[in-house]
N, CA, C and O of each residue as an XYZ file, in Angstrom:
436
protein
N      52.005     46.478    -35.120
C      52.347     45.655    -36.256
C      51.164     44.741    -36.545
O      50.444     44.248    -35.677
N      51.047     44.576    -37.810
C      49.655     43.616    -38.223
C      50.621     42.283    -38.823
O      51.838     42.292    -39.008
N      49.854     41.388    -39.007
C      50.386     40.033    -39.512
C      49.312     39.533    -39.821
O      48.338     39.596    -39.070
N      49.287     38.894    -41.081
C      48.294     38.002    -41.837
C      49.538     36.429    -42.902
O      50.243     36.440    -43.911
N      49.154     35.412    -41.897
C      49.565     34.018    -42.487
C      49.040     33.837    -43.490
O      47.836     34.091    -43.472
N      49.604     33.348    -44.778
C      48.604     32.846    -45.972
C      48.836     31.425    -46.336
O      49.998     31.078    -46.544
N      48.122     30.784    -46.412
C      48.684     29.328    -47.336
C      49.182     29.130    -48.332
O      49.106     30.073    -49.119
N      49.915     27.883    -48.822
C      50.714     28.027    -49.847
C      49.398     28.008    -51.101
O      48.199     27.844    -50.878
N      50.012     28.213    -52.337
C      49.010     27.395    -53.505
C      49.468     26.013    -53.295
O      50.462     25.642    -52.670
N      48.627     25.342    -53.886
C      48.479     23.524    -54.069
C      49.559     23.256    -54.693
O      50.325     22.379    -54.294
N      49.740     23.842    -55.570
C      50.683     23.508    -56.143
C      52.469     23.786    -56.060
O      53.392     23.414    -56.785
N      52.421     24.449    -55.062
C      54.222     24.993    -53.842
C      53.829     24.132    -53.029
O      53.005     24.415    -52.159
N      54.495     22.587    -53.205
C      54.692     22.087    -51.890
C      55.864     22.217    -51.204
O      56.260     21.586    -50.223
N      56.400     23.137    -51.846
C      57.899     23.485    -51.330
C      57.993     24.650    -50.372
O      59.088     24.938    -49.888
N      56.303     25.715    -49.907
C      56.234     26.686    -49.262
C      55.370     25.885    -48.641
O      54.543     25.050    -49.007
N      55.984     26.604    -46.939
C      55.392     26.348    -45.504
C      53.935     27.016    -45.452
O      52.825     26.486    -45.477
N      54.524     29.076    -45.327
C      53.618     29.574    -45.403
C      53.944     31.162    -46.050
O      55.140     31.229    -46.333
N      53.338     32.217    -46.302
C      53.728     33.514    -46.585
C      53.295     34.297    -45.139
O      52.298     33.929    -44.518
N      53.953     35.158    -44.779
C      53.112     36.538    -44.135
C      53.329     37.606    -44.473
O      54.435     37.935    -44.902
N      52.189     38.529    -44.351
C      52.508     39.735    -44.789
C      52.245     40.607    -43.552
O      51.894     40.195    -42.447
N      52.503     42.059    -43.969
C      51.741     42.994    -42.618
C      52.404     44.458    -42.832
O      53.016     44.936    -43.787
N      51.999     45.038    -41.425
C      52.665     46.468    -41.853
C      53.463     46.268    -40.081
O      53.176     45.839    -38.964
N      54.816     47.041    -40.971
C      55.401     47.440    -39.419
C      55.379     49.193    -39.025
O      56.235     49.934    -39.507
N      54.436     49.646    -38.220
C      54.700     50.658    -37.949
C      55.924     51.566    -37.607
O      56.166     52.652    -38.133
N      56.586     51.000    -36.728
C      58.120     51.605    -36.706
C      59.200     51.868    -37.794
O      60.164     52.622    -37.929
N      58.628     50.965    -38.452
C      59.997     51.284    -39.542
C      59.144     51.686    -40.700
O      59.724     51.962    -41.750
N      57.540     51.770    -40.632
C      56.726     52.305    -41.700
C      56.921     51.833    -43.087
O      57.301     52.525    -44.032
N      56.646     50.690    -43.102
C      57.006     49.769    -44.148
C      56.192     48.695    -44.218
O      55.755     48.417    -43.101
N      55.837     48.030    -45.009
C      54.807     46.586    -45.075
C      55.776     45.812    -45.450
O      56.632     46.259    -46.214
N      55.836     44.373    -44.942
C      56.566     43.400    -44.527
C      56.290     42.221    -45.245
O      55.277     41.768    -44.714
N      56.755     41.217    -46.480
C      56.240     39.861    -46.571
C      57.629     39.003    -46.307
O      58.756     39.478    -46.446
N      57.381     37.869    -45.964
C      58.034     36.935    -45.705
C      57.199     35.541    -46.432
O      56.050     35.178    -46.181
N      58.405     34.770    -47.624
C      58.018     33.894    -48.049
C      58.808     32.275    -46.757
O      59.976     32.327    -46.375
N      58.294     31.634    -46.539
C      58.877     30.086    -45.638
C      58.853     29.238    -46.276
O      57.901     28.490    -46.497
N      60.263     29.193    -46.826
C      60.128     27.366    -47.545
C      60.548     26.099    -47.018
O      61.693     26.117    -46.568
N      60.180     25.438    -46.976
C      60.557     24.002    -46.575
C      61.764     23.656    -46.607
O      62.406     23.933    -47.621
N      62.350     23.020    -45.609
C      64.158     22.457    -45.467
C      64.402     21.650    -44.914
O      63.518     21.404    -44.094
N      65.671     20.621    -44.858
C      65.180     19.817    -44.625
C      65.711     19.882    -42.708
O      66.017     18.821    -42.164
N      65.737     20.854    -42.122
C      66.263     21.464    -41.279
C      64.868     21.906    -40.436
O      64.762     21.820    -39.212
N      64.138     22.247    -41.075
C      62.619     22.842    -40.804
C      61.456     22.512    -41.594
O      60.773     23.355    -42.175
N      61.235     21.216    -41.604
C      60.562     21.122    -42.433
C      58.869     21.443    -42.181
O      57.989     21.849    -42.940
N      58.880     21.053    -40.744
C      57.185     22.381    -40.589
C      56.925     23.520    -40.241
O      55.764     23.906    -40.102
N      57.861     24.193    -40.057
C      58.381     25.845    -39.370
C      58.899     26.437    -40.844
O      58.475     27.555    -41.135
N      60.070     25.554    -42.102
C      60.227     26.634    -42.620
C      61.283     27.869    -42.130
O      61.272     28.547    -41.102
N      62.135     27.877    -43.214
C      62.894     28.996    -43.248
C      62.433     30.565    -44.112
O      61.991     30.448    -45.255
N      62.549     31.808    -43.575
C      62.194     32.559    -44.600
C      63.286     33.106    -45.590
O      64.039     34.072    -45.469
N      63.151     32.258    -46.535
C      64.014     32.294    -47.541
C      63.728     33.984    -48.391
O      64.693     34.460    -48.989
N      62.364     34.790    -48.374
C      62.145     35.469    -49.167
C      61.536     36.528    -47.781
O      60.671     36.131    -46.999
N      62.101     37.723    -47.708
C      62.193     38.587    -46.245
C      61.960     40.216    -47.241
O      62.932     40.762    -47.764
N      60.989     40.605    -47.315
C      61.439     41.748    -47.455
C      60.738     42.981    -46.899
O      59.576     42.762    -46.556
N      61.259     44.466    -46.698
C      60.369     45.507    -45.917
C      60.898     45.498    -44.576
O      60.274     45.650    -43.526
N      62.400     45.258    -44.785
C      63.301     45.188    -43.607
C      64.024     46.530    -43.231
O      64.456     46.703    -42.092
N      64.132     47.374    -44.113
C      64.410     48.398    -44.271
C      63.280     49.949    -44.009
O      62.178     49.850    -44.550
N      63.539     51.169    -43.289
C      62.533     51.875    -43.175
C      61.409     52.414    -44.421
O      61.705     53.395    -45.102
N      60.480     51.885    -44.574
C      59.694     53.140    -46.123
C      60.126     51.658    -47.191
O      59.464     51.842    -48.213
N      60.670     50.761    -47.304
C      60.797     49.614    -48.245
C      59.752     49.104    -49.013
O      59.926     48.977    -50.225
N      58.855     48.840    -48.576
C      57.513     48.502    -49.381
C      56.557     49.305    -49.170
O      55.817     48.877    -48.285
N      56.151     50.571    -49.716
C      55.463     51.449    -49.127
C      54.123     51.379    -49.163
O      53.395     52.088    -48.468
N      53.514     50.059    -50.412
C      52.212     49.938    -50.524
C      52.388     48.581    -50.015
O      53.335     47.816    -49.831
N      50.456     48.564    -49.773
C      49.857     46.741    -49.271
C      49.945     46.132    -50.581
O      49.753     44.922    -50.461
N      50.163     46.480    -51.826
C      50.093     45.628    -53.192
C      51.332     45.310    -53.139
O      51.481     44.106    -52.931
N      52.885     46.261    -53.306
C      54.275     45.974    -53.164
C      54.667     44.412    -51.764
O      55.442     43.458    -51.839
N      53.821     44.792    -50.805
C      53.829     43.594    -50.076
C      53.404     42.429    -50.466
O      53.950     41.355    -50.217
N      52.071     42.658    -51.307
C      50.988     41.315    -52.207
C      51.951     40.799    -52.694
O      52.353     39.713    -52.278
N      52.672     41.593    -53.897
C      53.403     41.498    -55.427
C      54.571     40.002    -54.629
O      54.602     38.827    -54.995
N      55.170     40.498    -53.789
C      56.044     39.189    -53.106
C      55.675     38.131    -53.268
O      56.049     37.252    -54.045
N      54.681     38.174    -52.303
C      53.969     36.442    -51.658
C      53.636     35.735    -52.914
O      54.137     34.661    -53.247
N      52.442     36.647    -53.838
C      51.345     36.521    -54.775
C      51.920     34.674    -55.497
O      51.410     33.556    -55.562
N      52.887     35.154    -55.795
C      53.485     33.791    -56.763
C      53.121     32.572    -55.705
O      52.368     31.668    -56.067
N      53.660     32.593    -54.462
C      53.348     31.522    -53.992
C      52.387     30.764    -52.822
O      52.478     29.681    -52.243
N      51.298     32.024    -52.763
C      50.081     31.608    -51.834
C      48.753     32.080    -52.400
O      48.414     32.864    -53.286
N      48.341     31.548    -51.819
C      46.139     32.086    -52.109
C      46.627     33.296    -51.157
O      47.198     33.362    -50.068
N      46.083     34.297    -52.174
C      45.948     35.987    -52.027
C      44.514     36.063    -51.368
O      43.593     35.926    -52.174
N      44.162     36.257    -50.055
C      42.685     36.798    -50.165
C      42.455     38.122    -50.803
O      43.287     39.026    -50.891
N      41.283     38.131    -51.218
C      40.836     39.247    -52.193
C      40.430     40.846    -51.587
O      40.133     41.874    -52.196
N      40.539     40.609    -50.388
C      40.365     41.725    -49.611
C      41.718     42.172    -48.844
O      41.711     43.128    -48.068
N      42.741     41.501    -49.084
C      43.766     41.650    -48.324
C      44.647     42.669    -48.123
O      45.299     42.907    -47.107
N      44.619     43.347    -49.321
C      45.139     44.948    -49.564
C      44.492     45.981    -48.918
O      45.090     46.925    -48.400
N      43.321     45.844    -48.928
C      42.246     47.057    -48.274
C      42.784     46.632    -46.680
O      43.479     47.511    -46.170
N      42.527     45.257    -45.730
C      42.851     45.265    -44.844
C      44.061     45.883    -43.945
O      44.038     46.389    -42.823
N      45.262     45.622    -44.976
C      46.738     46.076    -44.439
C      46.614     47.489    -44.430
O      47.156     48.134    -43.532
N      45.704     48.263    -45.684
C      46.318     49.655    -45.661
C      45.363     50.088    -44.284
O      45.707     51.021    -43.559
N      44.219     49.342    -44.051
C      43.234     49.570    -42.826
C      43.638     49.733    -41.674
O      43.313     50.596    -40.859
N      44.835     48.347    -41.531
C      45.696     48.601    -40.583
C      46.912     49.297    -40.097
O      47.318     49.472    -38.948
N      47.572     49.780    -41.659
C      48.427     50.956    -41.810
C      47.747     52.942    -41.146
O      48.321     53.959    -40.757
N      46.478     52.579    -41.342
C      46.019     53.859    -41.128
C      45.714     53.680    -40.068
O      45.853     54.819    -39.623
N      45.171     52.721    -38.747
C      45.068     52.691    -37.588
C      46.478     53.140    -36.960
O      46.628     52.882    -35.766
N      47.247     53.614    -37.457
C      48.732     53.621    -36.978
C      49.239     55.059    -36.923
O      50.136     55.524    -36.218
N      48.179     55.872    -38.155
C      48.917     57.178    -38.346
C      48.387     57.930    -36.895
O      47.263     57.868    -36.397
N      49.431     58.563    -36.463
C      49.536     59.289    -34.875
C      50.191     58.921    -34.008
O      50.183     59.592    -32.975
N      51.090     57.602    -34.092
C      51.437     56.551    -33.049
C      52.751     56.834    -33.379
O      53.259     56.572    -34.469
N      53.545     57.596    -32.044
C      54.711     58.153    -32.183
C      55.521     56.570    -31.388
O      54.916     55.725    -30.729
N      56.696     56.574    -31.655
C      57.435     55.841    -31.283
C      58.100     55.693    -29.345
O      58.799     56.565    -28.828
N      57.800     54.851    -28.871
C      58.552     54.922    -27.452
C      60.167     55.156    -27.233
O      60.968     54.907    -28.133
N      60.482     55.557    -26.204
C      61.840     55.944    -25.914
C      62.467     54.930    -26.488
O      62.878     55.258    -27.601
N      62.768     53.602    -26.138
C      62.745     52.549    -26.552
C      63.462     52.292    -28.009
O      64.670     52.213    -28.232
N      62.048     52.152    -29.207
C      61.869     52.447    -30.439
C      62.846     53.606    -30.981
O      63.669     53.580    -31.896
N      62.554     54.400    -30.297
C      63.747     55.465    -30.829
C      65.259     55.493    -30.402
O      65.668     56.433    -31.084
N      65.778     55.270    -30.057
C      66.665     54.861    -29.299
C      67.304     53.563    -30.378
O      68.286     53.738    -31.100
N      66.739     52.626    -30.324
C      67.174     51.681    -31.711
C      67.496     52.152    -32.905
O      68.486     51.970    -33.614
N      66.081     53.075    -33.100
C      65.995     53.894    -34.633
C      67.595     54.322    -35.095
O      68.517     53.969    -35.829
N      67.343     54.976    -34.459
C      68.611     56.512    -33.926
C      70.278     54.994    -33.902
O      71.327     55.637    -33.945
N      70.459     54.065    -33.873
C      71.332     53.542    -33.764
C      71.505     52.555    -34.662
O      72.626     52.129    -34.940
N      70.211     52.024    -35.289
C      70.207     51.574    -36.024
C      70.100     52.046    -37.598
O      70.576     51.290    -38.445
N      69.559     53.130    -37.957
C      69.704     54.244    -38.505
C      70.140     55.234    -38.440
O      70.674     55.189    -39.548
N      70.460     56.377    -37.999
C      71.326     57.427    -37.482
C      69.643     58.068    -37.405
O      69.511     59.292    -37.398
N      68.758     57.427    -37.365
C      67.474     58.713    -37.073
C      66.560     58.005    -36.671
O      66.660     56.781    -36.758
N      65.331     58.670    -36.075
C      63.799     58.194    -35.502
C      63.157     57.917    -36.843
O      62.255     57.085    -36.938
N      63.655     58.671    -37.988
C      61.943     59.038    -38.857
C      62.135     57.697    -40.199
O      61.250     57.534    -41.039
């Protein structure tokens, strides 16, 4: 799994932070928006979760498109995720991993 923190824009003082990334197991890219509460106010709740599902966001831009509204995008950040999406292709799942899959989905794939 990759993870990249982003800062808010200047102007969301109401966002903690964004992350994005790819999850290999469920083969999906992942953003999570954290907004401020008054429950969490330096941790942040992730109010905005998505790529929770297997194949859900299938591109590093569909992951961007989330956050984009409310953090500084680095400009290379798409090339990186899919960089790290392709370090991944071959990487079969552990007993483990599958075993969840399979129960949590009715399948591995």
């Amino acid at each position: 799994m990759s993870r990249h923190d982003l800062q808010p824009k200047a102007d969301k003082p109401d966002i903690v932070r964004a992350t994005v990334g790819w999850d290999r197991p469920l083969q999906t890219f992942f953003a999570q928006v954290f907004f401020r509460t008054e429950e969490e106010p330096d941790e942040g709740e992730a109010l905005i979760w998505a790529g929770t599902e297997p194949g859900e966001l299938p591109t590093a831009e569909a992951a961007i498109a989330v956050v984009a509204p409310h953090v500084d995008v680095p400009a290379d950040l798409a090339e990186q995720l899919m960089s790290e999406m392709r370090e991944t292709v071959g990487i079969k799942d552990g007993c483990q991993q599958a075993a969840a899959k399979r129960s949590l989905f009715g399948s591995i794939h």
